[in-house]
C-alpha positions in Angstrom: 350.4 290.1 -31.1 353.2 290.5 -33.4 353.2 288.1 -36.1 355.5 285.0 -36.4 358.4 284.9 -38.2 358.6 282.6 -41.8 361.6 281.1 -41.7 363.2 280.4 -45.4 362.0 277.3 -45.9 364.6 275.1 -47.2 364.7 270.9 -47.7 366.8 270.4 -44.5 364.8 272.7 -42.7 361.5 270.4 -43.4 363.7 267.5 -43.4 365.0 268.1 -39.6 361.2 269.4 -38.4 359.5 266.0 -40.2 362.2 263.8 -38.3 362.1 265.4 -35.4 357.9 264.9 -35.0 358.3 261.8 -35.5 361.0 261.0 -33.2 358.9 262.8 -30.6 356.0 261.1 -31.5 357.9 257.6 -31.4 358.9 258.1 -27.8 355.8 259.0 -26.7 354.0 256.1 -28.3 357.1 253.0 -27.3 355.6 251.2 -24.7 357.7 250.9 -21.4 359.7 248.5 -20.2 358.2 246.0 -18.1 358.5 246.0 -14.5 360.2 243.0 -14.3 362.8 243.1 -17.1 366.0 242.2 -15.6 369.0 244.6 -16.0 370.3 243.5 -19.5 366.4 244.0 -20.6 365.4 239.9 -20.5 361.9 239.7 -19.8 360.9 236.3 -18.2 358.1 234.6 -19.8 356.4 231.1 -18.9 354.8 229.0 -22.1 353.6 225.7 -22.1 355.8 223.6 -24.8 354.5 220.4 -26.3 352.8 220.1 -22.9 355.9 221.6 -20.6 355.9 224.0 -18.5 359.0 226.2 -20.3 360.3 229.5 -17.9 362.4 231.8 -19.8 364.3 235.0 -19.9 364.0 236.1 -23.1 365.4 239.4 -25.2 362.5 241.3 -26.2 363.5 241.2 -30.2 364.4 237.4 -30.1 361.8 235.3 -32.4 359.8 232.2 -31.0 361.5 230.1 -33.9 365.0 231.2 -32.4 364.1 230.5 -29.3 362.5 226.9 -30.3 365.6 226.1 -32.1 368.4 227.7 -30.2 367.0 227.7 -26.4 365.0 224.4 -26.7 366.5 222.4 -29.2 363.3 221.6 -31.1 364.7 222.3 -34.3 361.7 220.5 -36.2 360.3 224.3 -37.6 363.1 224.7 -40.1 364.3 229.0 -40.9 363.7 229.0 -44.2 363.3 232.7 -45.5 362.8 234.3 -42.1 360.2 236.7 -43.6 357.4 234.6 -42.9 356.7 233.7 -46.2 357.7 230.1 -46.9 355.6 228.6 -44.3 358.7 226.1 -43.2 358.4 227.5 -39.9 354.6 226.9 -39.3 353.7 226.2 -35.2 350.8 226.7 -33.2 350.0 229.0 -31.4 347.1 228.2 -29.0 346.0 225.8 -31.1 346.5 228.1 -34.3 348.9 228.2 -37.0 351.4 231.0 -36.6 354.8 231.8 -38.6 357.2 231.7 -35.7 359.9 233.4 -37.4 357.0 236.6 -37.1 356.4 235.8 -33.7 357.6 237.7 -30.9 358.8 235.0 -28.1 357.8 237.7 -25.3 354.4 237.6 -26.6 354.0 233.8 -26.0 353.9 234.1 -22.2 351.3 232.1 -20.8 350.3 230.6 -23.9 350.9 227.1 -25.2 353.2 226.5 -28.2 352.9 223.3 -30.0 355.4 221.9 -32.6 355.9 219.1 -34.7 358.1 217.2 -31.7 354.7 217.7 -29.7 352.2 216.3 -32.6 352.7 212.2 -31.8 351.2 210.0 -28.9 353.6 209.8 -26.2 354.6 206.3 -27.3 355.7 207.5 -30.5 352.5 206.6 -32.4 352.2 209.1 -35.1 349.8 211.9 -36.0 346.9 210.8 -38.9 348.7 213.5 -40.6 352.0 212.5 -40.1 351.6 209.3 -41.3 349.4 210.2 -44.2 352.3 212.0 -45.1 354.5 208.6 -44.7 351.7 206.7 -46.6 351.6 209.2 -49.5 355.6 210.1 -49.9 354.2 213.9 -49.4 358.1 214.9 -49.0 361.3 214.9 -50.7 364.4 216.7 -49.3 361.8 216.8 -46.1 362.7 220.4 -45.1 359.2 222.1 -45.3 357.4 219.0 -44.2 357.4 219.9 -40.6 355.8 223.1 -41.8 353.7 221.5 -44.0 352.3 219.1 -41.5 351.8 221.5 -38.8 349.7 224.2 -41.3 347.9 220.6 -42.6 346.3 219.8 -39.1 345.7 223.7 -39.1 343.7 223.6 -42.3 341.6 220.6 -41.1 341.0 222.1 -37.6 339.9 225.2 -39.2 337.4 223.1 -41.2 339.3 223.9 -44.5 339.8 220.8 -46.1 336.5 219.7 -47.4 337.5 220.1 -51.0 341.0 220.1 -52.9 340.3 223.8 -54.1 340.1 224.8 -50.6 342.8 222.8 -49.5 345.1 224.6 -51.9 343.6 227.6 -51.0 344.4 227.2 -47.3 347.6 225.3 -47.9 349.2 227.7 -50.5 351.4 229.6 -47.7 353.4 226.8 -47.1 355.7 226.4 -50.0 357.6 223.2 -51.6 360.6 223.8 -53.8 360.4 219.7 -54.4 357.2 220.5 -55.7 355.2 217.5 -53.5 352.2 219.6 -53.8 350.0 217.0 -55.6 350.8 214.2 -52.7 350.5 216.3 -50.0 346.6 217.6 -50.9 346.3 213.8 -51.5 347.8 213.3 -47.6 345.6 215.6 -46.2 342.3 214.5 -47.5 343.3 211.1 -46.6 344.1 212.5 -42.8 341.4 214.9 -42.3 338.5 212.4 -41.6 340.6 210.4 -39.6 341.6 213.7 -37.5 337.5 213.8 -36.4 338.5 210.5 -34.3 339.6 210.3 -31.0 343.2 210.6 -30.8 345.7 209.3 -29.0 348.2 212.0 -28.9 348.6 215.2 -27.0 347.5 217.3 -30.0 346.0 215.5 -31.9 
């Protein structure tokens, strides 16, 4: 066997050869396109909504907060930095808090989205939290405070608001350039024992 040939090995040379492994490697690791992608790539998903039924065709790269906002006009989660680090677009997800600017839409088929248009009763009777939130002035210029509200029920739920260390602990992803911080921890221990009673909204 005659031995292999050593190329000169040169920067474009490794450059080309490293690019090209990994170009290989991402085709062979994308997943495919589903089955029932229409032509343009849309992939239909169904969600449940605030307790609707929601049928889509959705761009696989579009965001559930774009879709919330632009498709559905529920414009309550607010785009603030769009790197999921200011919390103002806070939603659950199946009953957990999620940044929906992060969120795939596509991956929210057959799952139930709730937003801060979904929190009240049906005859507009507010949330404990969103009226401790009244009760306590927790806003200012009011743009995080759907955010707020929606990661506030989350940190109760997830049985994280049973001191005010560990309400700012759990709370500290949602940010307030108002700086309402101190009336908002005072909201939310106000709200959290009256979240343990029966409610009479949808998600409560």
């Amino acid at each position: 066997m005659k031995p292999l040939a050593r190329l000169p090995l040169r920067r474009r040379t490794l450059m080309v050869g490293s690019l090209s492994g990994v170009a290989g490697a991402a085709v062979a690791q994308a997943p495919s396109t589903p089955a029932e992608a229409t032509a343009d790539g849309r992939v239909p998903v169904s969600l449940t909504v605030n307790g609707q039924a929601v049928a889509l065709q959705l761009q696989p790269r579009e965001s559930l907060l774009d879709v919330l906002r632009e498709r559905l006009d529920l414009t309550g989660a607010k785009k603030g930095c769009d790197h999921g680090q200011c919390g103002a677009c806070t939603v659950h997800l199946d009953g957990r808090r999620v940044a929906s600017c992060l969120t795939l839409a596509v991956k929210t088929d057959g799952r139930t989205v709730t937003t801060i248009e979904g929190l009240a009763a049906p005859d507009g009777t507010l949330h404990p939290m969103q009226q401790a939130f009244v009760d306590h002035d927790a806003l200012q210029c009011g743009y995080c405070t759907p955010g707020q509200v929606m990661a506030a029920v989350a940190c109760v739920r997830e049985g994280h608001a049973t001191s005010e260390a560990q309400i700012r602990e759990y709370m500290s992803g949602n940010l307030c350039r108002c700086g309402a911080y101190a009336a908002i921890l005072r909201a939310i221990r106000e709200a959290a024992p009256r979240m343990s009673a029966p409610q009479g909204g949808r998600h409560a």
